[in-house]
N, C-alpha and C positions, 0 to 999 in steps of 0.2 A: 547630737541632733544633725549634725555635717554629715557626719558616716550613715545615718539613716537614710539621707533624702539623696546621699550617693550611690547606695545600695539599692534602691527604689528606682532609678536611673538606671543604673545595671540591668535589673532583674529588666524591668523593662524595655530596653534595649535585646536583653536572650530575648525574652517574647515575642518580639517585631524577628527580631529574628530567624525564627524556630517558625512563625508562620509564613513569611515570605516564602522560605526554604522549600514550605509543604504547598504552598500555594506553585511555584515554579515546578516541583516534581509532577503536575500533573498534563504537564505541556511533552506530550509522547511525539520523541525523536527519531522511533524507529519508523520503519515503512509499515504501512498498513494497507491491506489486500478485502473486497468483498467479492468474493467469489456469488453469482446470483444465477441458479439455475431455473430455467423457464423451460417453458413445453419447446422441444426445438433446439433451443439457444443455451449456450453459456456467456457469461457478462462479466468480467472481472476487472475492476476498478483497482487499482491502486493510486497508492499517494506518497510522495518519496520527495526529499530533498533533492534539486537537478544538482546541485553544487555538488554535493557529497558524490550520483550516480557519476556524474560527469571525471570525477575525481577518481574513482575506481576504476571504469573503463580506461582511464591514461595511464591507469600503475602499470609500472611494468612487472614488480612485483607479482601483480597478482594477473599478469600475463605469463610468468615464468612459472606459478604452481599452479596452471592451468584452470583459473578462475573466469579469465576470458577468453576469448580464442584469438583474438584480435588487438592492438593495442589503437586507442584513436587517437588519429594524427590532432596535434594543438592547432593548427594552422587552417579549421574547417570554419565555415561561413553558417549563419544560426541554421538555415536549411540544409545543409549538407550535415550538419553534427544532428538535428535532427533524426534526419532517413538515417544514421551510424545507430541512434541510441536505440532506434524503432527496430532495424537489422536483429542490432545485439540482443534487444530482449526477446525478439518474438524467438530467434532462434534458441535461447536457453528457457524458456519457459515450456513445462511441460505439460502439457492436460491429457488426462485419459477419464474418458467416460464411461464404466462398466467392461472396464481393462481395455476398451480400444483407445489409440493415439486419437486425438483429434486434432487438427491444425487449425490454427487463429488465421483469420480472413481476411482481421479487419486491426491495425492498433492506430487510435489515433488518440493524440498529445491536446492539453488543456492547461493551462495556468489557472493555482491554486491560492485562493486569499487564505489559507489557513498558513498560521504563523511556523510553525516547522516543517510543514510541507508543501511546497509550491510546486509542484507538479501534480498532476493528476495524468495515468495512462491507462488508459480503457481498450481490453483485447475484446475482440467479440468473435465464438464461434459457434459453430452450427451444428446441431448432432443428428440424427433419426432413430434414437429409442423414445418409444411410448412410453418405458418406464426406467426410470436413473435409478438404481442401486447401488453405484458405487461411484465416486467421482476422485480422482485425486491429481492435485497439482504441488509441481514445485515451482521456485521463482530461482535466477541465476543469483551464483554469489555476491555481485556486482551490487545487489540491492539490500543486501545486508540482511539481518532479522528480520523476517515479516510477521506482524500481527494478523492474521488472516480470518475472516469471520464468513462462514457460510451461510446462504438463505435460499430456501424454497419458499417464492410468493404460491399464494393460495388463490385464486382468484372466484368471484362469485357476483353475481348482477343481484340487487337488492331492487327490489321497487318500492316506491313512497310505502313511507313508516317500516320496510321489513327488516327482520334482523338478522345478522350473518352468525352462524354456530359455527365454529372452527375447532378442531383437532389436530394437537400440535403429537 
């Protein structure tokens, strides 16, 4: 009877266990990217650990196999390490829009309540094609794996009671 209700103990204990496990695996560590193309505009949102970016930017390691171009000094003020992070990325992020360069205009910094990611940095640029066919971006190594998710909003004015048909 001992060894049943020990065993019963056990098993449930792996159980608690085995779901915590599965419950923790779904808190995503890596960097995540939404690229948002509009009539005009590109919008690209990311969300990154600043500890971890902050920590690559200082490697030097990964100044010597040319990951960064620049090592950041430890000795910067939250404003100065700021304008360093904003430097580093705009200058390694690449965006072409229907194979031309485009250049980001705008990045500006946000703090994030999301538990693996507490940054948020938003690029914003400007294009003048009427029609996007091809858009491709890279992010610097500095930010590690990006999960990156593209979207074209649809837009359309609805009047009382009408209904929107969309083709994806």
């Amino acid at each position: 009877m001992y060894f049943i209700k020990k065993l019963k103990w056990l098993m449930l204990a792996c159980i608690l266990t085995s779901v915590s496990a599965q419950v923790s695996a779904h808190v995503l560590k890596n960097t995540t990217a939404q690229v948002i193309l509009r009539d005009g505009q590109v919008e690209v949102k990311v969300l990154t650990n600043a500890e971890h970016l902050i920590s690559a930017l200082q490697s030097e390691q990964a100044w010597l196999m040319g990951d960064i171009d620049k090592l950041m000094p430890t000795n910067l003020s939250a404003e100065q390490q700021e304008g360093f992070v904003k430097n580093a990325l705009k200058q390694k992020t690449s965006l072409r829009v229907n194979q031309q360069v485009i250049v980001f205009e705008r990045v500006a910094f946000t703090t994030s309540n999301n538990e693996a990611h507490d940054l948020e940095i938003v690029f914003q640029a400007k294009h003048t094609f009427t029609t996007v066919d091809e858009l491709a971006i890279s992010f610097p190594k500095s930010l590690g794996a990006v999960h990156a998710s593209f979207v074209k909003p649809q837009y359309k004015l609805l009047g009382a009671g009408d209904t929107a048909k969309v083709k994806f």
